[in-house]
C-alpha positions in Angstrom: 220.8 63.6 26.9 223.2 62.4 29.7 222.6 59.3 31.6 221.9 60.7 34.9 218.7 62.6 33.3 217.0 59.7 33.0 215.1 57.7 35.9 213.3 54.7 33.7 214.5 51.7 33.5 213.1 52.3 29.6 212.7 55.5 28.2 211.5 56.2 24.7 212.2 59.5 23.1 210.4 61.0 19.5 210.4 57.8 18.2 209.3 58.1 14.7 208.8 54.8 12.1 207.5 54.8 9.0 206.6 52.2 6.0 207.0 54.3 2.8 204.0 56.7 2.8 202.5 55.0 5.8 203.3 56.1 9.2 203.0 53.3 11.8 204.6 54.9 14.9 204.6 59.0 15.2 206.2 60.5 17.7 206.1 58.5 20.8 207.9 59.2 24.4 207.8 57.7 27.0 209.2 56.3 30.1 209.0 52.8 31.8 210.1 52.4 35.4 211.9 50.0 36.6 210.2 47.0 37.9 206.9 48.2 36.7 204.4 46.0 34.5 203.5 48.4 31.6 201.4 47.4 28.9 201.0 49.1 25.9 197.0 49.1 24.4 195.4 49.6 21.1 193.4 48.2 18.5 195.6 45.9 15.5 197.8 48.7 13.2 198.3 50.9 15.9 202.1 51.0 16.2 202.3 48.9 19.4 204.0 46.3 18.1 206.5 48.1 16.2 207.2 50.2 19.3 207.9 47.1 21.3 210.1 45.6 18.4 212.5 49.0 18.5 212.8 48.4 22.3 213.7 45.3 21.3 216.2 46.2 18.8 213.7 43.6 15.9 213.0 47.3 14.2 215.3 50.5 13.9 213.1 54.2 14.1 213.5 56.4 11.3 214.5 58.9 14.2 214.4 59.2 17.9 216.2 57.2 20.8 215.6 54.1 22.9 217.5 54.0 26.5 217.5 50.9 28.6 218.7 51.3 32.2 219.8 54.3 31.2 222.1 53.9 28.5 221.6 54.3 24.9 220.1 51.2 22.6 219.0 52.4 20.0 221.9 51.4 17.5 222.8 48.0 19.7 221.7 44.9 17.9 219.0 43.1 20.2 221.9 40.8 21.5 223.4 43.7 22.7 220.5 44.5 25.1 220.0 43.4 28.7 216.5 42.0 28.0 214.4 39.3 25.9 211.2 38.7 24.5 208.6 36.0 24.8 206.6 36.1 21.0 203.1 34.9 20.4 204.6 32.2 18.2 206.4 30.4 21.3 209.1 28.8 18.3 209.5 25.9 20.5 211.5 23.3 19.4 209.5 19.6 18.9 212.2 17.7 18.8 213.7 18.9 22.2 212.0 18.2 25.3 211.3 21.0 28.4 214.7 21.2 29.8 216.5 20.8 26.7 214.0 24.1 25.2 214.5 26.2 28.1 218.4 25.6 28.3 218.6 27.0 24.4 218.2 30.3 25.7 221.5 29.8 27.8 222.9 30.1 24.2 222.1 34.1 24.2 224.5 34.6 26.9 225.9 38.1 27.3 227.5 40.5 29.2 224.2 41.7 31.1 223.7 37.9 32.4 223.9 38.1 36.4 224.0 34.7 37.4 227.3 32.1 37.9 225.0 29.4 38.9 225.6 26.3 36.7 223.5 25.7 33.6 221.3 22.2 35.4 220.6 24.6 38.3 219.9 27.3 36.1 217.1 25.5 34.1 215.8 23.9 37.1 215.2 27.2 38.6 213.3 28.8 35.7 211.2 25.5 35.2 210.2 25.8 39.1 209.8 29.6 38.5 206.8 28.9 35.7 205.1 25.8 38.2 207.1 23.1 35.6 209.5 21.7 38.1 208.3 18.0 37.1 207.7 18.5 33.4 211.7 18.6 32.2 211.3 15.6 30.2 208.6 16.0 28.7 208.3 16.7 24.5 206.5 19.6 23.3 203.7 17.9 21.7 202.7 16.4 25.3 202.1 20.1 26.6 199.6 21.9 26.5 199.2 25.4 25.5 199.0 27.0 28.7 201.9 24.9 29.3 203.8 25.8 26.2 203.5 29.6 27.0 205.4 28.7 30.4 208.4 26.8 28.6 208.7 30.0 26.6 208.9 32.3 29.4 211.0 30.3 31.5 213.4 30.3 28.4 213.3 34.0 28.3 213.8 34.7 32.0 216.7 31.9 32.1 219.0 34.7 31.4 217.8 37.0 33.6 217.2 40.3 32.1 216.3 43.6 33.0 213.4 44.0 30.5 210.9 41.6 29.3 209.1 42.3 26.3 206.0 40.2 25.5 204.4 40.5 22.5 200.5 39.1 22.9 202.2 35.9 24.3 198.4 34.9 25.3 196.5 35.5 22.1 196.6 32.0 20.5 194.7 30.9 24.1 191.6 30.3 25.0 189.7 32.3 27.0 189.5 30.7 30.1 193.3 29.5 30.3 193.8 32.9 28.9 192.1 34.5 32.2 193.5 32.3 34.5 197.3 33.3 33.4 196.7 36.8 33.2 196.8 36.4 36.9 199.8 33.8 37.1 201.7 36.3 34.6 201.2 39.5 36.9 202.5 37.1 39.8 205.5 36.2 38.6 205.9 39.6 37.4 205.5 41.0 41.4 207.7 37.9 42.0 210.6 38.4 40.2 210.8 42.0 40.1 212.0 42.6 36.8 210.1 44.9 34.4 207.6 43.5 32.0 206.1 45.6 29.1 203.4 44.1 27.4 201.6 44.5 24.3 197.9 44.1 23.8 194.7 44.9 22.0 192.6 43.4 24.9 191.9 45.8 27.1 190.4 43.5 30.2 194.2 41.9 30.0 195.9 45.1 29.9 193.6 46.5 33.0 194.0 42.4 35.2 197.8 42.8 34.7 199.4 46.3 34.9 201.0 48.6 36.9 200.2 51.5 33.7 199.0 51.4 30.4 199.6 53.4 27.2 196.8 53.6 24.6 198.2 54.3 21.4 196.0 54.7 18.2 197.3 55.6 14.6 200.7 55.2 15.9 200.7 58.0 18.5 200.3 57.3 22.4 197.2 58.7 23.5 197.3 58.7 27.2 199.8 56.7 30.2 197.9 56.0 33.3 197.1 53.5 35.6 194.4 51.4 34.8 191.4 53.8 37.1 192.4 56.6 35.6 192.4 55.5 32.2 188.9 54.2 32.6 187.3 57.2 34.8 189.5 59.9 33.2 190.2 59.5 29.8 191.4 62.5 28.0 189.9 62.1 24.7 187.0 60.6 22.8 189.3 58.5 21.2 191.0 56.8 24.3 187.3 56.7 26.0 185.8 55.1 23.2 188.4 52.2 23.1 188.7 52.1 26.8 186.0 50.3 28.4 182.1 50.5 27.2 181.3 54.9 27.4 178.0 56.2 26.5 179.2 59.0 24.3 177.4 62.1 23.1 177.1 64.7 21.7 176.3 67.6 24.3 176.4 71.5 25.6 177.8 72.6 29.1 175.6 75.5 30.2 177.3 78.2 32.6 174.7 77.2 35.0 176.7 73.7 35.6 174.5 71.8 33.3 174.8 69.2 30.5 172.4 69.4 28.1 171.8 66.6 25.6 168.4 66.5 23.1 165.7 66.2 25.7 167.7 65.4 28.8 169.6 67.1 31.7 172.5 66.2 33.6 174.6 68.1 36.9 177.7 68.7 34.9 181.2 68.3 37.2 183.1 70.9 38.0 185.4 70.9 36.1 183.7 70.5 32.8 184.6 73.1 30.2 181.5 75.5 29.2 180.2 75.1 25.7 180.0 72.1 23.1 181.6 68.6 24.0 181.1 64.8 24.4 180.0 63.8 27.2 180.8 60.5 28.4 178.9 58.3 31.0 179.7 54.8 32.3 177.1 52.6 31.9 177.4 50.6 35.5 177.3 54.4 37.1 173.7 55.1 36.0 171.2 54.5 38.2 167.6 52.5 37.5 164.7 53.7 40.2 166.2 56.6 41.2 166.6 60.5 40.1 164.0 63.0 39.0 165.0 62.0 34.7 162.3 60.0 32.8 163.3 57.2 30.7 162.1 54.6 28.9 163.4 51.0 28.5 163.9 49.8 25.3 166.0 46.7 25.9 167.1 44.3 28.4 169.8 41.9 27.9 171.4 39.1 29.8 175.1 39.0 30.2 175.5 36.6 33.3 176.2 38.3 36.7 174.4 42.1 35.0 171.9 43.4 32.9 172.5 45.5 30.2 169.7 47.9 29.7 169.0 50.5 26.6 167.4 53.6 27.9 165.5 56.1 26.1 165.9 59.5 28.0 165.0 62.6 25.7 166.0 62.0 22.3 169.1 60.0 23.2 170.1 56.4 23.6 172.1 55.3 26.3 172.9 51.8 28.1 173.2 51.1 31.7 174.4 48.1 33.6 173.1 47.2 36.6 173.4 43.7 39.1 171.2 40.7 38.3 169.8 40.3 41.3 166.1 40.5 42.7 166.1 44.4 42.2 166.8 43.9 38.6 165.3 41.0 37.8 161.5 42.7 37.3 162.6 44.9 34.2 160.9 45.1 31.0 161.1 46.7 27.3 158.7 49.4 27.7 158.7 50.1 31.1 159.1 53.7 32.3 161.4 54.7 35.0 163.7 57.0 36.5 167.0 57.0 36.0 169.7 58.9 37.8 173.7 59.9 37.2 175.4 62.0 39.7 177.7 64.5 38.8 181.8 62.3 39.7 179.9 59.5 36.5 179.7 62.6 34.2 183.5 63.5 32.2 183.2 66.2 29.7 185.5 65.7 26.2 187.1 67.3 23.8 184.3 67.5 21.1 186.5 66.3 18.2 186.1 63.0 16.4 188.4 61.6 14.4 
């Protein structure tokens, strides 16, 4: 493929890797645009991680091709690369403070590095890019690790590079530092401009942060979308069941517009396919007190600002989530009620499981 064919600043082609018998990434393409934040999504084993680590040049694919601003990487060692990589493992050095850490990564210098600037103004610039500018002398073991993961980055993006890859550079976080730089990362991101792809198995991270997301599972990738679509169209069980919390079941699409589940009745959409399926209902678009279906409530559970609710409605199980407020605050196990779900909450999947 010539240069001029391609349009992303990162485009994957067949990229095929295998482990002996055991095939970790199968056949994945793809392409990244410039200046986008993409994150790649998927439970631990997927291939995620190896896909990022043959971007970065860490793994060689069995077959297939990686381009990067539209020339060809795949055989170029990762120094050869215009980009970096920011690890969960930060590899920090102790015994160097901030400054000293952040101006290692001057020492991977190479012919994609854009800036004449001296080295001083350099790591002043990155530290004050991260919200460090006053932190240069401090040691490593006097950060924190919010603070650590900013060192790291501002080591990474020191040299400027096209691509950033970041491989779960939140996970060893807790969850309420975690949260709060999700939102500084995607900042920076929009800041600088440069494109980040980001790997994941947390799926509220993935959705705060990017511009698109590619599910894999068993090394293949699933579906690319932005993060609505993912979440109100997904276009399997698979990607459904992973993405978000789905009521899923089993069900029959009648040629009168109709899904029918065991003992229950729902408007199916238009463009639901006639005959068996899955459907797949989200459980904040079902509605308590409303609609002409009878169900029972089985459960009610507290989870902060909603309620989670267990319906019985036929023969089938299904949960809701509603606001806790003074219209939800009065329900009860046992209570009987109506519930509706208009026919835009209602996708129709391929039947398969696998």
């Amino acid at each position: 493929m010539s240069a001029i064919e391609l349009d992303g600043a990162v485009t994957l082609k067949n990229l095929f890797k295998s482990y002996g018998d055991r095939v970790v990434v199968d056949d994945v393409s793809l392409e990244i645009k410039a200046g986008e934040f993409f994150s790649m999504l998927g439970p631990s084993g997927c291939g995620k991680t190896t896909t990022l680590r043959m971007i970065g040049g860490f793994e060689q694919p069995d077959s297939g091709s990686v381009f990067i601003d539209k020339r060809d990487v795949t055989n170029d060692e990762p120094e050869e690369r215009p980009l970096n990589t920011v690890f969960q493992n930060y590899s920090l050095f102790p015994h160097l403070n901030v400054r000293e850490n952040v101006k290692f990564g001057l020492r991977f210098e190479n012919k994609f590095t854009k800036s004449s600037k001296p080295e001083e103004q350099r790591v002043g610039e990155a530290l004050e890019l991260v919200q460090l500018g006053s932190f240069g002398e401090r040691r490593v073991h006097q950060l924190s690790g919010g603070e650590q993961q900013r060192v790291a980055l501002a080591r990474a993006l020191i040299l400027e590079p096209s691509v950033l890859l970041l491989d779960e550079p939140l996970g060893a976080l807790d969850a309420q530092l975690r949260s709060r730089l999700q939102i500084e990362l995607a900042t920076l991101q929009r800041q600088i401009g440069i494109t980040f792809i980001y790997v994941t198995h947390d799926q509220h991270e993935a959705f705060t942060m990017s511009d698109r997301i590619g599910v894999m599972r068993a090394g293949r990738l699933m579906q690319v979308g932005a993060p609505r679509e993912l979440y109100e169209s997904p276009n399997s069980v698979e990607v459904a069941q992973f993405v978000g919390a789905a009521n899923l079941i089993a069900c029959e699409v009648t040629s009168q517009g109709v899904v029918e589940l065991p003992g229950a009745k729902f408007i199916a959409p238009e463009t639901a396919p006639i005959g068996k399926g899955m459907v797949m209902i989200r459980p904040e678009r079902i509605r308590l007190g409303s609609g002409s279906q009878k169900a029972t409530i089985t459960r009610v559970t507290f989870a902060g600002s909603s309620l989670r609710v267990a319906l019985r409605i036929g023969s089938v199980t299904v949960n809701a989530e509603v606001p806790n407020d003074e219209n939800s605050v009065s329900l009860k196990e046992n209570q009987e009620i109506n519930v509706d779900v208009l026919p835009d909450a209602v996708r129709v999947l391929p039947f398969e499981l696998s």
